[in-house]
N, C-alpha and C positions, 0 to 999 in steps of 0.2 A: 424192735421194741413194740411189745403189743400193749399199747398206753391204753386203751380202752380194747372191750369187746360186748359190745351188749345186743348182739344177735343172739336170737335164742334156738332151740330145737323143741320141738315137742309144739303142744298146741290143745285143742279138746279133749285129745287122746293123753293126756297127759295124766301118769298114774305118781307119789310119790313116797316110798317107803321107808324113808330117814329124813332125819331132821336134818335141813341142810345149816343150822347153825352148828350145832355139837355131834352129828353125825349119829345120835341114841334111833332106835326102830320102834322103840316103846312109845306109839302115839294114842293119847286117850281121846275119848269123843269130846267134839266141842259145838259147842249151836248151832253157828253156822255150817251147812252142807258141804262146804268146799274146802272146810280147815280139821285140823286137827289139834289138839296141846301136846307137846310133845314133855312125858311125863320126866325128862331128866334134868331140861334146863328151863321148860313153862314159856318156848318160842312157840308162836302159833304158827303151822304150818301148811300151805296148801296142800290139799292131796288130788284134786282135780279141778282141771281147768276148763269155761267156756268160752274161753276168750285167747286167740294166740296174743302173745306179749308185744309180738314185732309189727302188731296192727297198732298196738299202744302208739307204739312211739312214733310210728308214721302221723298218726292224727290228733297227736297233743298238741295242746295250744302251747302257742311261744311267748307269751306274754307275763311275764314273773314281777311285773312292777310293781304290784300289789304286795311284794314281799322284803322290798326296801327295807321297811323297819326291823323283820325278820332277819333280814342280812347283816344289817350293823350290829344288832346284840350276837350274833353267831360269832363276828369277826372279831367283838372285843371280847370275848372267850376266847377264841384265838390265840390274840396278843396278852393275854395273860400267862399261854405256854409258852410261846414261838414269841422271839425277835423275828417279827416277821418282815425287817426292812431289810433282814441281810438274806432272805428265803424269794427262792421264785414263786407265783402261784400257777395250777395248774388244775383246773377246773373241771369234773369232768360231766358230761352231760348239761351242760352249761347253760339250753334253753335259745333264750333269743342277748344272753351275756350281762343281764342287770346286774347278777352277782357280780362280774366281774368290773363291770362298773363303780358298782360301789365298791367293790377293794381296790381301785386302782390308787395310786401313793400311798398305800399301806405295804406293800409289796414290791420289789425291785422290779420283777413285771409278771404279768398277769395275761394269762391265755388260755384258754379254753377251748374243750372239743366236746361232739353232739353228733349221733346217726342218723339227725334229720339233715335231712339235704337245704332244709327252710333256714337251720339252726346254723349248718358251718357257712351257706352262705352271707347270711348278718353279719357273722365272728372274719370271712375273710374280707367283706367289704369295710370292716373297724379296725380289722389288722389284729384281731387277738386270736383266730385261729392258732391250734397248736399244731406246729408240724415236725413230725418226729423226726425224717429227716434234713431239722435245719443243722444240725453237728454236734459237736459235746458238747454235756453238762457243763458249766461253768459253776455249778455250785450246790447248797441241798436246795429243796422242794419242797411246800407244803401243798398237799394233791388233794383236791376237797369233793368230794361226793353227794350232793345235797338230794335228800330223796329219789334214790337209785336202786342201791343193794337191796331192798327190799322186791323189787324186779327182778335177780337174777337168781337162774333157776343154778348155777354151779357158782356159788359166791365166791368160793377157795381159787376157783382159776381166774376169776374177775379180780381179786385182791391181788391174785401174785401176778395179773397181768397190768399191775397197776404201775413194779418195777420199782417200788421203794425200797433205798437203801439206806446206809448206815447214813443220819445224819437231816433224812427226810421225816416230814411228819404228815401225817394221812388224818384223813377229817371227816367222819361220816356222819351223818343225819337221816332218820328215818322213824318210821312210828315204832312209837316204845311201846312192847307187847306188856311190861309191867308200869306204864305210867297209867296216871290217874282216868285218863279218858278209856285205856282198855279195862283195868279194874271195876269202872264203873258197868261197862257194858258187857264182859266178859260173858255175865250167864244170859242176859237175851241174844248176843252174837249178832248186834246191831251196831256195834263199833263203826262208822263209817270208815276207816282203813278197810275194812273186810268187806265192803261193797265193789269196789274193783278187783275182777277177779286177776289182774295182771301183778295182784301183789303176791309175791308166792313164799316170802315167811318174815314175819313181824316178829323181829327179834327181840327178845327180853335182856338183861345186863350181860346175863348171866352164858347167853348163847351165845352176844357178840361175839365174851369175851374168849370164849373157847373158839370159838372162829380163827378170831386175831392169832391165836397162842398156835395154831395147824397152820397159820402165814407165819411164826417168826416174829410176830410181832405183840406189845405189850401199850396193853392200857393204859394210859396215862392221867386223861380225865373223864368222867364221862356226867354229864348233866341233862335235866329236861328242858325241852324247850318248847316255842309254840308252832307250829309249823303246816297250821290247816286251811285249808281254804275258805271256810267262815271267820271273819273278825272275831275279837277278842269282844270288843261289845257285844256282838252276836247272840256269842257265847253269855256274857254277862246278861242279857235280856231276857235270854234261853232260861238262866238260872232264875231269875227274878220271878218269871212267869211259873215256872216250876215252883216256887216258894208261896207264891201268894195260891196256887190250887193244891198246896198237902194240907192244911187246916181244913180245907174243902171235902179232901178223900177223907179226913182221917174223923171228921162229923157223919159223912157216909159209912163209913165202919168197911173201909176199904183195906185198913193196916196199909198203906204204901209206906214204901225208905223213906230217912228224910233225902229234904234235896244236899247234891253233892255237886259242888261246882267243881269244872273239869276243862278251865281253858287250856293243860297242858296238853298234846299232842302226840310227841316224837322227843327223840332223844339227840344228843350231841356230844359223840365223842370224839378222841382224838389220842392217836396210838402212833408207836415210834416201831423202827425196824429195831433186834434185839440179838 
């Protein structure tokens, strides 16, 4: 069972001439250097890299506690689909396991896997390492992804190498290429997602869902969420300050936008095998 795979190939040299959401070649120009739009489903896609991805994940921080609050509203989404006391949890990329922490008795049990060697050693010293060789299933699964897939450079072999069947449900999170925060940034191409060049396509609804549907599988819910490394205050101070200096631009005869508050992020879905 190949339950995770998130080693990549390619690296600097890396060129990309389809959308790896909807698989379309029609890529129109987009702000930023490194991306494209991909004119059939509006996923932002990378088309070259200066960063290999597999340096990413050696030298990310483990530290996800700051995302506590983030966890709980993800997880009561969740249990609005999924009876999720009769479901295992299975994590993937997992970090240093706070998610799995906090779903633990929410879930019948809870384990998670990660390509840092930093990460499965936490997860084996807690005992929530997932190991694929412990035997069969004993039942469905919900398999959660939290800011991943926007990292893989073949998403269709990373979905289907996730091994979900009839009766599992799959959880993905990642920046929404049509929520408010890329809307708003779109035409400067200053979106902070598009600052790491190790994200290699920022999905819109519209791409997921075509993704899901070349897995087999079927959208179920899909909502936004918050999921950025600046606070929500942050974000709100951000706005406030932008509010009180467009009376200022607009005395100077600057024409600026009004301000748009944009504490949403990334998106959160959650799809079934079909």
């Amino acid at each position: 069972m190949t339950i995770l795979r998130l080693t990549h190939e390619g690296g600097p040299e890396l060129e990309t001439h389809a959308c790896p959401a909807c698989g379309a070649r029609d890529l129109a120009e987009f702000p930023h250097p490194l991306y494209r739009t991909c004119s059939a489903c509006r996923s932002i896609v990378q088309v070259s890299s200066i960063e290999d991805v597999q340096d990413y994940y050696e030298d990310r921080p483990l530290d996800f506690t700051h995302q506590i609050r983030n966890y709980r509203k993800y997880l009561a989404l969740i249990s609005r689909v999924v009876d999720t006391r009769s479901t295992d949890l299975v994590d993937i990329g997992t970090g240093d396991g706070t998610f799995l922490e906090t779903a633990a008795g929410r879930f019948r049990t809870v384990h998670g896997c990660d390509t840092s060697p930093k990460a499965r050693k936490l997860l084996r010293a807690r005992g929530r390492l997932l190991d694929p060789a412990a035997g069969p299933r004993t039942g469905p699964r919900v398999v959660t992804c939290s800011q991943v897939i926007e990292h893989q450079r073949e998403p269709r072999e990373f979905l289907e190498g996730l091994d979900c069947r009839q009766g599992d449900w799959l959880v993905v999170t990642a920046p929404a290429a049509d929520g408010p925060n890329a809307i708003r940034h779109r035409r400067q191409g200053s979106w902070a997602a598009l600052s790491p060049s190790h994200h290699v396509c920022l999905y819109s609804r519209k791409g997921l869902e075509s993704l899901l549907v070349s897995c087999g599988m079927q959208l179920v819910f899909y909502g936004l969420v918050w999921a950025g490394g600046q606070s929500l205050s942050g974000q709100t101070a951000s706005f406030v300050l932008e509010c009180a200096k467009w009376p200022v631009k607009v005395l100077l005869g600057r024409r600026p936008r009004p301000p748009v508050y944009s504490g949403i992020d990334s998106f959160l879905a959650i799809a079934r095998p079909v």
